[in-house]
Structures are given as structure tokens and as C-alpha cells.
N, C-alpha and C positions, 0 to 999 in steps of 0.2 A: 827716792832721795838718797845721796850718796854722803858714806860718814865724811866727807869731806868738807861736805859742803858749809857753805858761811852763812850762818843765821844773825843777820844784824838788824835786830830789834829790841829794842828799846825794852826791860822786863822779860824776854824771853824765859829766863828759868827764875832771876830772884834770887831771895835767899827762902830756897823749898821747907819751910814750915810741915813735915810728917809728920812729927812727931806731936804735933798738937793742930787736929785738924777742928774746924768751926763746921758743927751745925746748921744747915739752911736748911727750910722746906718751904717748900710750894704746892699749894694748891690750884694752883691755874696750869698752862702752858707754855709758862718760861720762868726760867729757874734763875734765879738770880744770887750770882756772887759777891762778897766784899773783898775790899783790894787790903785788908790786911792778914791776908793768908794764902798759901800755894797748896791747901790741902781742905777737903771737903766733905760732910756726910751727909748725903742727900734723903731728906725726908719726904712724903706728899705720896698720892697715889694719881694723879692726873700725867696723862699723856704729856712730856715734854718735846715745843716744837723750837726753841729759843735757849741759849746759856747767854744770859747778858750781866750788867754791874759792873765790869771791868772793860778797858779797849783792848788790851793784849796782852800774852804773857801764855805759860807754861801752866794747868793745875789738876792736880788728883782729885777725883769724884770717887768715892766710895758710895754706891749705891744703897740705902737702907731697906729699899721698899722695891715691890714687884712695880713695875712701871713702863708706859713704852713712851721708846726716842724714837720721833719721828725722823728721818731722812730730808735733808735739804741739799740740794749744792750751793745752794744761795746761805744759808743761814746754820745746820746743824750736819754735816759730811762726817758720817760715820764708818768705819770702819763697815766693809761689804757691800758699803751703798744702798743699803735696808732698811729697814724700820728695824728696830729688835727690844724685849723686853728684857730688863734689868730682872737681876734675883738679888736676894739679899745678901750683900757680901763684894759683888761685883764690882770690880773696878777700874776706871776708865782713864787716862791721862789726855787730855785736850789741850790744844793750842787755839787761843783767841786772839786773832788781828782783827781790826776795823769791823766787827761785829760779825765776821762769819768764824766759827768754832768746825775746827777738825778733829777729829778723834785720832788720834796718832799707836793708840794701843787701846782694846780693851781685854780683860779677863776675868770668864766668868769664876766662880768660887764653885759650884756644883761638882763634885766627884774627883774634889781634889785635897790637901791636908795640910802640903808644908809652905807657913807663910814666914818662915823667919826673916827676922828683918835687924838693921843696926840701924834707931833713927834719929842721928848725930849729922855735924855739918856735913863731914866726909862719911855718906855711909849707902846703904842699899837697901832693896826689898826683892825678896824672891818668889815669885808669885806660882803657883803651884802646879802648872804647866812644864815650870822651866827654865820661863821668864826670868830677868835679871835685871831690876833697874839697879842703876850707881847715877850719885850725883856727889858733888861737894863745890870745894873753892882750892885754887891755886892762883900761882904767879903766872901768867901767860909771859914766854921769851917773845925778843923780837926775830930770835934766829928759828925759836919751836925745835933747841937743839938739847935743852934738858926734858927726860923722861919723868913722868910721874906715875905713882900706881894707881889701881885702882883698888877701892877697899877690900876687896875680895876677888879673886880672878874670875873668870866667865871660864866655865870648862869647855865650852866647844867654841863660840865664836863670841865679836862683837858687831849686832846688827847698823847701829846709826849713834853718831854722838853729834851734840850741838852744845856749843858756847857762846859766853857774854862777857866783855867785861863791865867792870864798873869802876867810873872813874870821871872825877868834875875837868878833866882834861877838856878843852873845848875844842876838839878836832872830828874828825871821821874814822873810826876807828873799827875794824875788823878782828875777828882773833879766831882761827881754825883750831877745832878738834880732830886730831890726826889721831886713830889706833893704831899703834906699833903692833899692838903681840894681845893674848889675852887676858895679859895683866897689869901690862903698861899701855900709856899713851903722851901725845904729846898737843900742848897749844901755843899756837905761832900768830904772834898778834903783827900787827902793821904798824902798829907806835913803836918809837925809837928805844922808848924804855921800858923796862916792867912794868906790866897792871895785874891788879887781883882781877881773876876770872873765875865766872862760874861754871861751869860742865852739866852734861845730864848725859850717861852713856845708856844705851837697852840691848840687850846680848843673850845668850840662853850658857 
């Protein structure tokens, strides 16, 4: 996938809820989400073959319990294309379209320390790898010709960014996440005028 590229769906990222994630557990084999939150602690010790409750959208899984995700390309596409068992601590970011759920990033906690985070509209988590999520809200241009920061720079690169706007605009409306540099970026919408847009960058 290219940071380029144009994610236009409907709830893609939201307004990401970290900072106060909601509780689920399950005891069966599909785990199910509520659509008032982009952030998650997952309880249950049964093998999960399913993430359903929502159609689509962007959401963090912080794993509680030792547990295995089964592998689907039909319904659960993980990260290696495996099966793999959660530890406590782990944590995973998935994208849900029309009921099949991709793992887009996962990272275990084992034999790692620094989780600092800022979890504000415009803010990050740094996951102990390396890893670097940023997300927040801006103005998307129609030119994509003003730069904005990112709340913290990425010291070596920026891997993949995706955007949304939101707006009762009743047209078709696109908006790219473009990285400039490892501290800026820029988003270039296809409406004539400004709209607030939401971002989600992952970088090390």
C-alpha cells in the first residue's frame, strides 16, 4: 500500500478514542465490537475466528489475555498470514470493511519497555519496537499546498498515512495523505473548499 494512496471510506479512522478504550470480552469465537469507540481491551481466552459489531472503520485491540487469532482471507487476514497467539499487552490495529477485518499492524509487548504515548486529538503512541503511530485532525487544502506537523517527528522514516474527511457536504469527496519530510505532511482534498480531516500516520 502506498502513502499515497486514497482511502475513501466512510469512518475509516473517526475520531480515535486512545485515551479511553472500552472493555469487550468474549468467550466464543468472534469477538465483537461497539461502534462507540476506536480503541479496545480485549478479554476471553477462546480462540478468535471473527471481529464483528461494526461494518468498518480503523480500531485498536489491546490484547488482555493469552489467546489465538485464527487466519482467514475470507473474514480475519493477519498480519504473516498465520494463526498467532496474543500475549498480554499486545497490540493490534485492524481495518473493518464489509465484514472482513485486516490487521494492518500488530505488536507484541514481550521483551520490550518504552510505551510512551500523548493520548490527545493530535497525538501518538510509540510502541516498543519502534513503531510510531500519529494521528489527529486538520484542515485538508484543496491545493494540499499548506504543510502540517506531526506531533512528534518519526526519526528515520514515515511508513503509510491514510485520511478522511468529515463533512455533511453531499458530494464525493477524496482527501490524500501526502509525507513531505519526517515531520511534516501534507492533505490534498478534491472539494473546492476546506474540510476538517482526519489522518493516521505509522512510521518508526
Amino acid at each position: 500500500m502506498s502513502v499515497n494512496q486514497t482511502i475513501d471510506a466512510s469512518k475509516m479512522l473517526g475520531s480515535l478514542e486512545l485515551a479511553n478504550p472500552v472493555t469487550v470480552t468474549s468467550e466464543s469465537g468472534v469477538l465483537t465490537l461497539t461502534a462507540d469507540s476506536n480503541s479496545f481491551v480485549a478479554e476471553g481466552a477462546e480462540a478468535i475466528t471473527s471481529i464483528t459489531g461494526v461494518d468498518q472503520g480503523m480500531y485498536v485491540i489491546t490484547w488482555n489475555t493469552a489467546r489465538t487469532l485464527t487466519y482467514s482471507a475470507s473474514a480475519l487476514v493477519l498480519v504473516g498470514q498465520a494463526d498467532k497467539t496474543t500475549a498480554i499487552g499486545d497490540v493490534g490495529v485492524y481495518q473493518i470493511n464489509s465484514g472482513v477485518v485486516t490487521e494492518l499492524l500488530y505488536q507484541p509487548v514481550a521483551g520490550y519497555g518504552d510505551f510512551s504515548a500523548s493520548l490527545v486529538t493530535n497525538g501518538y503512541q510509540k510502541l516498543p519496537s519502534g513503531l510510531i503511530i500519529q494521528w489527529g485532525q486538520n484542515t485538508s487544502e484543496p491545493s494540499g499546498s499548506t504543510l502540517y506537523s506531526f506531533p512528534i517527528a518519526f526519526p528515520n522514516a514515515v511508513f503509510v498515512g491514510f485520511a478522511e474527511v468529515t463533512s455533511s457536504v453531499s458530494a464525493d469527496i477524496t482527501v490524500r495523505f501526502i509525507p513531505k519530510s519526517k515531520s511534516q505532511f501534507m492533505l490534498d482534498c478534491s472539494y473546492s473548499s476546506n474540510l476538517p480531516a482526519y489522518w493516521m500516520a505509522i512510521g518508526y
